[in-house]
N, C-alpha and C positions, 0 to 999 in steps of 0.2 A: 399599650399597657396590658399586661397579663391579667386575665379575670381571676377570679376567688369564689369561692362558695364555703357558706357556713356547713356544707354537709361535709363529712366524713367519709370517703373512700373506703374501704375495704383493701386493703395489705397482702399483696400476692405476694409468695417465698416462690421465688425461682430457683430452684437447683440445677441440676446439670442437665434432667430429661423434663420432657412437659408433662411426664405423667406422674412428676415424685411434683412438680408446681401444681398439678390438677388438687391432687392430696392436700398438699398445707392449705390451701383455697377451703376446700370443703372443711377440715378441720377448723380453719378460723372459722365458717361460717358456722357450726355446731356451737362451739363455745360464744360466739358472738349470743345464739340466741339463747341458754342456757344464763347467760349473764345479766340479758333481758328479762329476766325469768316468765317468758314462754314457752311455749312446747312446738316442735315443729307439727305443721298439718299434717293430718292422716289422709292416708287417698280415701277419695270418695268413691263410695258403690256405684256401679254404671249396673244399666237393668235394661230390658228390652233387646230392640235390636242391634245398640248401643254397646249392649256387653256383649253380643255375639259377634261384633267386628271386631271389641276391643281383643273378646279370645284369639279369635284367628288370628292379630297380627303376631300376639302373643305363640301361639303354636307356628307360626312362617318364622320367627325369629328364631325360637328353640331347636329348629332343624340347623339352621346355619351355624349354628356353633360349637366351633370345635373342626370345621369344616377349614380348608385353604383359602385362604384371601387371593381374588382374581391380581396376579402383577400389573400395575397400571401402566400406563402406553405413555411415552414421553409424549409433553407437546409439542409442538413446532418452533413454540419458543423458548422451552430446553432445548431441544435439540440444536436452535441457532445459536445458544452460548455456550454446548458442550465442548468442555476441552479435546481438542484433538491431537496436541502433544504438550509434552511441559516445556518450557521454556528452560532453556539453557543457561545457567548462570556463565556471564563471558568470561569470567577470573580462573575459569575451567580450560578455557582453550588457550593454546599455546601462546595466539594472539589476539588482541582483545576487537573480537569483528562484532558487529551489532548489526547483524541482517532480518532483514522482516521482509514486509510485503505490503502493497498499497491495499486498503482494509476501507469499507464500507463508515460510514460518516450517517446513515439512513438512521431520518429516526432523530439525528443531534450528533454535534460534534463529538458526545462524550461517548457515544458507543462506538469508536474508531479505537477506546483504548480497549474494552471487552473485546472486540472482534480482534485485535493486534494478539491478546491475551491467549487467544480461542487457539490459535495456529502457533505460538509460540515463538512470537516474534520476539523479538530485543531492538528493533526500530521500526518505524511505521511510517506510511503514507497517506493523507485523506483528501479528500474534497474539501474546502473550509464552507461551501455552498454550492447549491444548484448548477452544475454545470451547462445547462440547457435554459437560463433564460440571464436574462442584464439585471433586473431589479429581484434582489431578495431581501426579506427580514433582517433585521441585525441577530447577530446571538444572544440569546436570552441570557441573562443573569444565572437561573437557573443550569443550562447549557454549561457555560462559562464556569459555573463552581465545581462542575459534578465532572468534568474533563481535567479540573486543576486537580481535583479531591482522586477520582478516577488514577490518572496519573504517582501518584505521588502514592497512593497504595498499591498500587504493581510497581513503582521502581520505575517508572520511566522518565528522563529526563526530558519534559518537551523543548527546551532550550536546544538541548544535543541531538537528539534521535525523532523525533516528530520533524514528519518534512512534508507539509501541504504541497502539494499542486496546484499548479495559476490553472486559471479556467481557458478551455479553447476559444471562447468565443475575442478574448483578447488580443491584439494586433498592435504592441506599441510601437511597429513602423508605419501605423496609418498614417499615411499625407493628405488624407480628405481632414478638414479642422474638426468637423462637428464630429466625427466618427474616430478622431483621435483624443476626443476632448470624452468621449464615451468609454473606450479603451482606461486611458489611464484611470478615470472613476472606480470601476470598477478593480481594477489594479491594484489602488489604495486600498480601497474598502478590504480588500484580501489583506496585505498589510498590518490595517490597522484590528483586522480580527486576529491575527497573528501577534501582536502586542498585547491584545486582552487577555488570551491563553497563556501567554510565557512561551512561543514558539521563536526560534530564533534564527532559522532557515525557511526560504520560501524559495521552489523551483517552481520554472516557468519558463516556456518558450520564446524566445525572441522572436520569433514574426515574421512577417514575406515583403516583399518589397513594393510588392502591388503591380510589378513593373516598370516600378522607378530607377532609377539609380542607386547602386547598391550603397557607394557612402554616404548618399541624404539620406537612407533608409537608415541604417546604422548610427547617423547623424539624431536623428528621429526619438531613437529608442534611448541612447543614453540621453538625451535630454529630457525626455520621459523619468528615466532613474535617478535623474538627480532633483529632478522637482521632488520625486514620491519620498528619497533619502530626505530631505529638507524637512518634509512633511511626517514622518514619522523619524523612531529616535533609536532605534535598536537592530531592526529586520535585516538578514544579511540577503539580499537579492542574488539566486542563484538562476543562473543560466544555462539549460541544458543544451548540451549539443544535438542536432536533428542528422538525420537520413537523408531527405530531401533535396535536388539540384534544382535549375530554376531560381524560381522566385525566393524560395526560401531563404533563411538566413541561421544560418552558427553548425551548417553539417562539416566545414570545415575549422582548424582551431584558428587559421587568422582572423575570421568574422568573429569569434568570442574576444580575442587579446584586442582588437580594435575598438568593441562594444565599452570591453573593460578602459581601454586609454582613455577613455573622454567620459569615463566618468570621473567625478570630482571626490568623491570618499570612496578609497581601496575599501577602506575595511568595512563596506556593505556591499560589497560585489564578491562575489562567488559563481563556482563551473560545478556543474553534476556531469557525469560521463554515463548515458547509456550505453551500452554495451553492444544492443542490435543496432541502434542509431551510426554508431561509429562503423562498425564494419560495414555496414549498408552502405554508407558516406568513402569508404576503402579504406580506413584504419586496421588494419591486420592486427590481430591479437591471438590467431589460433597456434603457434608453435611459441615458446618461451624467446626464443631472438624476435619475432615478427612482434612480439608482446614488450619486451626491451625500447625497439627502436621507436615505436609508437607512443611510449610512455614517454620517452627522452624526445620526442616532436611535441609531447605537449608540452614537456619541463620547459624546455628552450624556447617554445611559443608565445604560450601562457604562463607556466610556472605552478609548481604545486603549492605552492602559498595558496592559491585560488582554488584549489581542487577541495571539495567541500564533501562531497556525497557520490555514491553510485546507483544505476540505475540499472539492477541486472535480469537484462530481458535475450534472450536468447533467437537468434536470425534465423527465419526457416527460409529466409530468401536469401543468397549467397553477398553475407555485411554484416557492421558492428556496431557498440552504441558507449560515454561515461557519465552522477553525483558518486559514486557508479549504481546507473538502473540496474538490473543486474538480469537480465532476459539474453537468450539463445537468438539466433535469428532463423528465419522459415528462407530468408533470401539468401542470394552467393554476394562474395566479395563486392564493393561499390555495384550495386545492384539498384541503389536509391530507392530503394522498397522495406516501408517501415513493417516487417511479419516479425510477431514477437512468436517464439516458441518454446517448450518448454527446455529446462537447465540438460542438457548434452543433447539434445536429440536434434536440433538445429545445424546450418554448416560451421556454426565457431564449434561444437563440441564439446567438451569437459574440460579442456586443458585450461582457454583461457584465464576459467573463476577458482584454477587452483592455482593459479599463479596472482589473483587479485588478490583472494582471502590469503597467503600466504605472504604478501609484499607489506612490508614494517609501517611503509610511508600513508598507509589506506588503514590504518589500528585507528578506532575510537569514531571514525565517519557512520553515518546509516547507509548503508548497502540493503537497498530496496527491489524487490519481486516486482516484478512487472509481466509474469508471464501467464497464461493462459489457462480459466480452469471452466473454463464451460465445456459439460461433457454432456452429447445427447443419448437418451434414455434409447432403447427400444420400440419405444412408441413413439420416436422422435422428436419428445419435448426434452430442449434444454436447457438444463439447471447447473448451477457454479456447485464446485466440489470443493474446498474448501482445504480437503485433507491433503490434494496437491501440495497448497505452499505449503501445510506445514511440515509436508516428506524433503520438500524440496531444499526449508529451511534446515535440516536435521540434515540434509545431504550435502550442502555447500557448507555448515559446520563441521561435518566429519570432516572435509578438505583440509582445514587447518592443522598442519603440522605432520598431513600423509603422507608418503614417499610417490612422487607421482612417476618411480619405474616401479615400483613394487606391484604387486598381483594383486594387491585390493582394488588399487587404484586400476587398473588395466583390464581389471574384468565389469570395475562399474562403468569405464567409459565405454568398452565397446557393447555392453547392454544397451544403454542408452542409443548410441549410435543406432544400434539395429532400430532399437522401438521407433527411431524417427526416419529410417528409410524410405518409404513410400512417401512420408510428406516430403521431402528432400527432392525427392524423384518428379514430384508430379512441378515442384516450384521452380524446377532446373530446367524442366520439359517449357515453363511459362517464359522463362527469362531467356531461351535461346530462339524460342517462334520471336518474339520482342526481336530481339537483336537481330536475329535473320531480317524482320520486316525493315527494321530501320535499316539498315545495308543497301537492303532494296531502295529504299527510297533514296540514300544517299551519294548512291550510282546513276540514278536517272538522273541528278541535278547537272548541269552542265560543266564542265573541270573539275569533278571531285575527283579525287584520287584511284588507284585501284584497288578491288576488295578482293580476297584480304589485302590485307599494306605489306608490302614486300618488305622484308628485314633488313634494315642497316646493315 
């Protein structure tokens, strides 16, 4: 119940500056006393050594006036919610892409929408919790309102464009019981914080086999999904594709369309496509045919019905990745080397995210930054830069509806190209020592083949 008090407030006039509200203040308060019929107090005489402190402040004051006001230094915490570029209304672009970048969640879920804000995103990615431990707090209430409130005054759809990330520590192909009985907990709990915010996409890893058999593994997982689908009422479970051979599971698309058959409700399964994940895995996307026939492997595999999101992280190792993340790679073609780098400077290049952001079928999805913004100082401390994504995001929206022969186009790719030369150089140098060793080893075994493999 609301208190009350018999006293009577005093009536601030707010105008448009604080200094025209300072005025009606002091105003009322003359006439307030005037009506009292009192008189306001007279200053009192100061004497001694009293009045000779009270002169000086007096004479230190009278210097400074009239003098320049020192410019004050932002703080730190201006400075981490300064805009770094405006956001782009997408009704502007030819095609309506909503790209962002996975954004900081520190602090509360709801400062994922400020930092999306900061870089000028149009869709986002966050943590929903701790990714470094199993037991966290629920989301406060507080949390919860100020991410819906947060939201809904920038224009963000968290239903459409908010795309949490599952945490790494989860493995719903675990075959040990208690450590898959941990797994999916955890799982949910993601989920069901995704139901309290209005989120309506959650990406997340499918998981390693442990060394098991790959279709108990996959056996595993969608059993997992359709307990967590039972158990909550909306969430659409997206599944990214990986990089990784081995153990892993979903770096190619029959392991995702398998995961998807056995589950029991389509319409809460979903595929994100990293970008460096794919090519790493040998999905080829760097010329417009090699981008065709990969897209028409996943149509025919999985189907774009299921194509939810992109993941765009760019291969500094020669490979590829698709919700679509949206990252470059540091690595070469099936290199199975997850190196995200930044947008063209990787070995996929510029072409490929001008032929994503450019294709009808990927309009209205979140097309997500995953790439790299730690940059070391001088002194060798490193700190995230921030103004990256939001160049990066302004650079994959120029794409939208550019002529990729024309000479805009052609002088930003092979900028880019250049700037990531050396790193290209030194990950190509990595992945042919690798190959060269493993040769070696594969010639000592006894009836291996000949190296190289003579051509058909």
């Amino acid at each position: 119940m609301p208190r009350t008090s018999s006293r009577k407030r005093q009536a601030v006039a707010y105008n448009e500056d604080s200094d025209n509200a300072t005025l009606e203040t002091r105003k009322a308060g003359k006439t307030s006393s005037k009506s009292n019929g009192t008189e306001p107090k007279k200053a009192t005489t100061t004497t001694g050594k009293r009045k000779l402190e009270s002169a000086a402040k007096e004479e230190d004051t009278s210097q400074t006036v009239g003098q320049p006001k020192k410019r004050r230094t932002r703080t730190k915490a201006e400075e981490s919610t300064m805009a770094l570029a405006e956001r782009t209304s997408v009704s502007s672009l030819a095609k309506a892409m909503y790209i962002g970048a996975h954004v900081s969640s520190a602090g509360g879920v709801q400062n994922a929408v400020s930092n999306a804000v900061q870089i000028g995103a149009n869709s986002f990615a966050l943590f929903l919790k701790s990714q470094r431990k199993w037991d966290n707090p629920p989301i406060s209430t507080e949390a919860r309102d100020k991410f819906i409130s947060n939201c809904r005054e920038h224009g963000y759809s968290a239903a459409e464009h908010a795309l949490p990330h599952g945490s790494y520590l989860v493995n719903l192909a675990q075959a040990d019981e208690s450590k898959a009985a941990q797994a999916y907990a955890g799982f949910l709990d993601d989920l069901e914080r995704c139901e309290q915010l209005g989120i309506k996409l959650y990406n997340f890893h499918p998981g390693s086999t442990g060394g098991e058999p790959r279709p108990a593994a996959i056996g595993r997982i969608a059993a997992q999904l359709n307990k967590a689908h039972k158990a909550t009422t909306s969430v659409i479970t997206v599944l990214e594709n990986m990089a990784g051979a081995g153990n892993v599971i979903g770096s190619s698309w029959q392991d995702l369309r398998d995961i998807i058959a056995l589950t029991e409700h389509k319409d809460r399964i979903g595929v994100c496509i990293d970008t460096c994940h794919a090519f790493a895995a040998g999905h080829d996307l760097r010329t417009p045919d090699a981008f065709h026939k990969t897209m028409d492997a996943f149509d025919q595999t999985i189907g774009f019905k299921y194509l939810k999101a992109f993941h765009f992280s760019f291969f500094s190792s020669p490979g590829l990745t698709i919700i679509p993340t949206v990252n470059d790679s540091k690595a070469p073609l099936h290199s199975n080397r997850d190196l995200h780098a930044n947008i063209g400077t990787g070995f996929l290049g510029l072409r490929p995210f001008h032929s994503i952001v450019n294709d009808p079928r990927f309009r209205n999805m979140p097309m997500v930054l995953e790439t790299p913004i730690d940059r070391k100082a001088p002194d060798g401390k490193v700190s995230e830069d921030k103004q990256i994504w939001a160049d990066e995001i302004k650079l994959l929206e120029s794409l939208v509806g550019m002529d990729p022969e024309g000479a805009a186009f052609r002088e930003m790719e092979e900028k880019l190209w250049a700037q990531g030369a050396a790193e290209r150089s030194r990950i190509q140098d990595q992945v042919d020592k690798k190959a060269a060793k493993d040769a070696k080893k594969s010639r000592a075994k006894p009836g291996a083949p000949p190296f190289p493999p003579k051509n058909e």
